[in-house]
C-alpha positions in Angstrom: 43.2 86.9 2.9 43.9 82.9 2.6 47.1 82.1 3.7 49.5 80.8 1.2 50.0 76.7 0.9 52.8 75.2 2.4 55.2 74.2 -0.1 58.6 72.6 -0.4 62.2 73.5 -1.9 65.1 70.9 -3.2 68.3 72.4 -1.2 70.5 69.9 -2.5 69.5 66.2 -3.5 69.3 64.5 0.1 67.9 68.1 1.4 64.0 70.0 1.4 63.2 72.6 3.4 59.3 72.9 4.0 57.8 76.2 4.5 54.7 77.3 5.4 53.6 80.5 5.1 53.3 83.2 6.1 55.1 82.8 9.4 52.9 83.5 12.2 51.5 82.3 15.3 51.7 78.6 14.5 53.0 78.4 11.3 56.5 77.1 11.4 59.1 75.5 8.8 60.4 72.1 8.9 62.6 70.1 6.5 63.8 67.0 5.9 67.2 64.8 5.0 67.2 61.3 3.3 69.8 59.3 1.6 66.9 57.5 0.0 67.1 54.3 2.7 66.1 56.5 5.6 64.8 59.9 6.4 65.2 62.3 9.0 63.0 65.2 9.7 63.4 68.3 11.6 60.3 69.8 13.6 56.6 68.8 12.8 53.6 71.0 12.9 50.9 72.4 14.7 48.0 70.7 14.0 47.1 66.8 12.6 46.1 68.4 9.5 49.3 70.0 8.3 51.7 67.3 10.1 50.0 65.2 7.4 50.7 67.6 4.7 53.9 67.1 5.4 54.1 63.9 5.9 52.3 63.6 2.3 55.1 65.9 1.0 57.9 63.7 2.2 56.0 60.8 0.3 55.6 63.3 -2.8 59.6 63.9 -3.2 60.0 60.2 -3.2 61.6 58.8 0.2 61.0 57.0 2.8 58.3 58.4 5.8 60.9 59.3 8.6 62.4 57.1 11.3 64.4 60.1 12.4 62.6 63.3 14.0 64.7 66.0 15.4 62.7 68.7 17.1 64.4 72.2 17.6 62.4 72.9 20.7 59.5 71.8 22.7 56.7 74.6 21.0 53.5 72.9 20.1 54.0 74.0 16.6 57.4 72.4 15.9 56.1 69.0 18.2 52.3 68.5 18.2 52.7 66.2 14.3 55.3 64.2 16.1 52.3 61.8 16.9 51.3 61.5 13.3 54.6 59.8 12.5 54.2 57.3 15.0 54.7 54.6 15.5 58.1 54.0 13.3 59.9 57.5 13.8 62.0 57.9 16.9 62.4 61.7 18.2 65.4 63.5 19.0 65.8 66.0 21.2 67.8 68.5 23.9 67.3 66.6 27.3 65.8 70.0 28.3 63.4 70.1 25.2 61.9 66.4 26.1 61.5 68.1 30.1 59.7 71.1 28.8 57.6 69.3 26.3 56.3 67.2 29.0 55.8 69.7 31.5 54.0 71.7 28.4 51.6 69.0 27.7 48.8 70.1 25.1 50.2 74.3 25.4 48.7 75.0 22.1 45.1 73.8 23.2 45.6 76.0 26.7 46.3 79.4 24.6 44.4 78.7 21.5 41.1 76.4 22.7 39.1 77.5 19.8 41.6 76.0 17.1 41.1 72.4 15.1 44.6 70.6 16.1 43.1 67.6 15.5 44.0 64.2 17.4 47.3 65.1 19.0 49.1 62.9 21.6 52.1 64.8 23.3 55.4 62.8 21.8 58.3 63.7 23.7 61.8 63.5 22.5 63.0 59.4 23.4 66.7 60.2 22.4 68.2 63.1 24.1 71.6 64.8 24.1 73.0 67.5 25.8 75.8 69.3 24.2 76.1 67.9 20.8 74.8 64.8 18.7 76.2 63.7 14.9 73.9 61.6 13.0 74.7 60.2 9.9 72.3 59.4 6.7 74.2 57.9 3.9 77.2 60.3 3.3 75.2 63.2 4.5 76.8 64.3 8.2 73.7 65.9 10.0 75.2 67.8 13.5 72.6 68.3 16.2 74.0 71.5 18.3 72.5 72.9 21.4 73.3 76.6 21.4 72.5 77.7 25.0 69.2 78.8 26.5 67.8 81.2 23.7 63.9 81.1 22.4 63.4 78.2 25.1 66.2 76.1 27.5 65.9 73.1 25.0 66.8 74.4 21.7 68.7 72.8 18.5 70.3 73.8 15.8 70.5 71.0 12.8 73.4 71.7 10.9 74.5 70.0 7.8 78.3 71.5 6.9 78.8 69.3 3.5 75.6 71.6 2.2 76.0 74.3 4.4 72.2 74.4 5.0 71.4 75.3 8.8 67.9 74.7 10.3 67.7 77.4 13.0 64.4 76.1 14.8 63.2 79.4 16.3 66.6 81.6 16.9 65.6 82.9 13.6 62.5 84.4 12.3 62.7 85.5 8.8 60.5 88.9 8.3 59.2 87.9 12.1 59.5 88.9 15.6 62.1 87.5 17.9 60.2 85.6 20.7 62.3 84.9 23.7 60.3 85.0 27.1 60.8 81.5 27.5 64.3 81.6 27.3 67.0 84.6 27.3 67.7 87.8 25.5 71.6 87.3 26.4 71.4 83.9 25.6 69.7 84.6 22.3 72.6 87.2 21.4 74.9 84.5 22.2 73.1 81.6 20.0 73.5 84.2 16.9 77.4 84.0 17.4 77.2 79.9 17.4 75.1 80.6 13.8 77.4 82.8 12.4 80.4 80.4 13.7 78.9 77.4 11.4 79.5 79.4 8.0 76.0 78.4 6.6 75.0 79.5 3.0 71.2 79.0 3.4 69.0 79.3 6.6 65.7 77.7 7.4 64.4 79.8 10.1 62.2 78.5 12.0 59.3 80.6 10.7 59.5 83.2 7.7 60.6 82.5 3.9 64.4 80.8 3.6 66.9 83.6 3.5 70.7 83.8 4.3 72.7 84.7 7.4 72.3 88.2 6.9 69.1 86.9 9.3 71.4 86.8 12.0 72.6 90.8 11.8 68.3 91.9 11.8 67.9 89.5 14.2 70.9 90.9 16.7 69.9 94.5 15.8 66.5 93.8 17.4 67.5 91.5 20.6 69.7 94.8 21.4 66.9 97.4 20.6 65.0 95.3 23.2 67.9 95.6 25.3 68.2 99.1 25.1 64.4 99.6 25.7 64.5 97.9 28.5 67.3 99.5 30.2 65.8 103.1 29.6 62.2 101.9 30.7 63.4 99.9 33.4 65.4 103.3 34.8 62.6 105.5 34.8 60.3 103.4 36.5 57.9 101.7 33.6 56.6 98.3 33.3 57.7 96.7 30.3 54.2 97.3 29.1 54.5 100.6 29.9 57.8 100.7 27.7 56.7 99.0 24.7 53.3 101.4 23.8 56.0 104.1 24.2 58.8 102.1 22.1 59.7 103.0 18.5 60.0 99.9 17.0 61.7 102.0 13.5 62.8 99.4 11.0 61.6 96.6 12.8 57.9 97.9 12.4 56.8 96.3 9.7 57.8 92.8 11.4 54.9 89.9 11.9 53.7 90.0 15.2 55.1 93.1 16.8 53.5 92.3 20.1 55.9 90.6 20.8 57.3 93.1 21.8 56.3 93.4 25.7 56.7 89.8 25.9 60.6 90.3 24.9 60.7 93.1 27.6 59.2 90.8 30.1 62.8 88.8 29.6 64.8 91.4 29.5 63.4 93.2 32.8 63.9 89.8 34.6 67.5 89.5 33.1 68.5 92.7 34.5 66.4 92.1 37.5 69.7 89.2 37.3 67.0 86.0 36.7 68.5 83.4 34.6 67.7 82.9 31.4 65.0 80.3 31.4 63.2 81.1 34.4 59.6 81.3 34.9 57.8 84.2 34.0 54.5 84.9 34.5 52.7 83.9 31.4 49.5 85.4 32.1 50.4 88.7 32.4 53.2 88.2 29.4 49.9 87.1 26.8 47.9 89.6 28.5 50.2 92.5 27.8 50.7 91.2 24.4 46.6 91.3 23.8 46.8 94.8 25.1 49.4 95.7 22.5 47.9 94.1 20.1 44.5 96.7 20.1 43.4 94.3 23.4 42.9 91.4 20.7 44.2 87.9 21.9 47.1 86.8 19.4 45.9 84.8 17.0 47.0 80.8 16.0 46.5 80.6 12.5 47.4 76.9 11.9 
């Protein structure tokens, strides 16, 4: 089945949100914010192809290519376009997001070799921050907020209180499954109280259709499923893969990319184990448990 064109949605006047569907591996949401003299736009895309579809669908509402990049975190899929808005755009980012994405390097190309990214040059962030950053675009206030170590160590939150749009990066996906090996499952419950703390209206999750912060409550339920899974597995004895053939995923089922799953576990065991959130796991035998899970099938980038 062909995958749905990206498309965008007015939010407000200086405000789009860009979504692509349907979600998955590799298919994430960005947005943009322009007073008409200068744009700023949050997280990229995966491949050259569609960072140019974007970049043609900033041109298409009718302002300026952006001078402003914010990424939410250092994924390939959120920061492999950043290249195709250089030169003339400079990037914003967590200190720890411009760290991973150079220890990262071409990720994408490691997990996914067979996919078409095109000609991507890893862009770091050049402007970092570490607790907070308040850009302003006209009379539009856009907050950059880092919410703790939750889907990675370097995520942000854009936040725009006169519209009370919030661009969640990947503490939220919409109709998705929470992925948070590379950062913390406590950390992740924590980021959810920060979101609900900003009053938003409308979330742009990082991935999924836009929907409301009734996002946060499905996303908390399943972060403390995982929790609970891993507590009982953990107890008797079983790996998390172990756990997660045996888990009953109930209402979170029908959720894109339930492999995930064992991956979430991974993080968990390790937090009770009493790792820190953000410390290495071993990502070999994290994708490898998710292949098994997923009928031994290697999960798929569809960008």
């Amino acid at each position: 089945m062909a995958v749905e064109e990206p498309y965008t949605v007015q939010l407000a006047p200086e405000v789009h949100a860009y979504i692509q569907p349907d979600g998955g591996w590799c298919i994430n949401n960005a947005g943009f914010v322009s007073d008409g003299g200068r744009t700023l736009l949050v997280d990229t895309a995966a491949t050259e192809r569609r960072a140019r579809q974007l970049r043609a669908a900033v041109a298409a509402a009718g302002v300026p290519q952006p001078d402003l990049i914010v990424n939410t975190h250092h994924h390939g899929d959120h920061t492999y376009g950043n290249c195709v808005f250089m030169p003339g755009a400079t990037v914003i980012g967590h200190e720890n997001c411009r760290t991973e994405t150079l220890d990262a390097g071409h990720q994408l190309h490691l997990i996914w070799p067979q996919t078409p990214f095109g000609d991507i040059e890893v862009t770091a962030p050049s402007l970092t921050y570490t607790d907070r950053l308040t850009l302003h675009l006209g009379e539009t206030e856009v907050q950059v907020l880092h919410p703790g170590t939750a889907h990675t160590t370097g995520d942000s939150v854009v936040w725009l209180p006169g519209r009370r749009v919030v661009f969640t990066g990947d503490l939220v996906f919409a109709g998705g499954t929470p992925f948070v090996p590379m950062g913390s499952l406590a950390g992740s419950l924590a980021a959810l109280e920060v979101l609900r703390g900003l009053d938003a209206e409308t979330v742009v999750p990082g991935h999924g259709p836009l929907t409301d912060p009734s996002a946060y409550d499905a996303t908390e339920r399943y972060l403390r499923h995982v929790l609970e899974l891993a507590e009982d597995g953990r107890a008797k004895g079983l790996t998390p893969l172990e756990t997660a053939q045996q888990a009953d995923l109930g209402e979170f089922a029908a959720w894109r990319e339930s492999e995930r799953l064992v991956a979430n576990l991974h993080r968990a065991y390790a937090e009770l184990d009493g790792q820190p959130g953000g410390s290495r796991l071993d990502a070999l035998a994290v994708f490898s448990d998710m292949a098994v899970m997923n009928g031994g099938t290697p999960v798929a980038c569809h960008a």
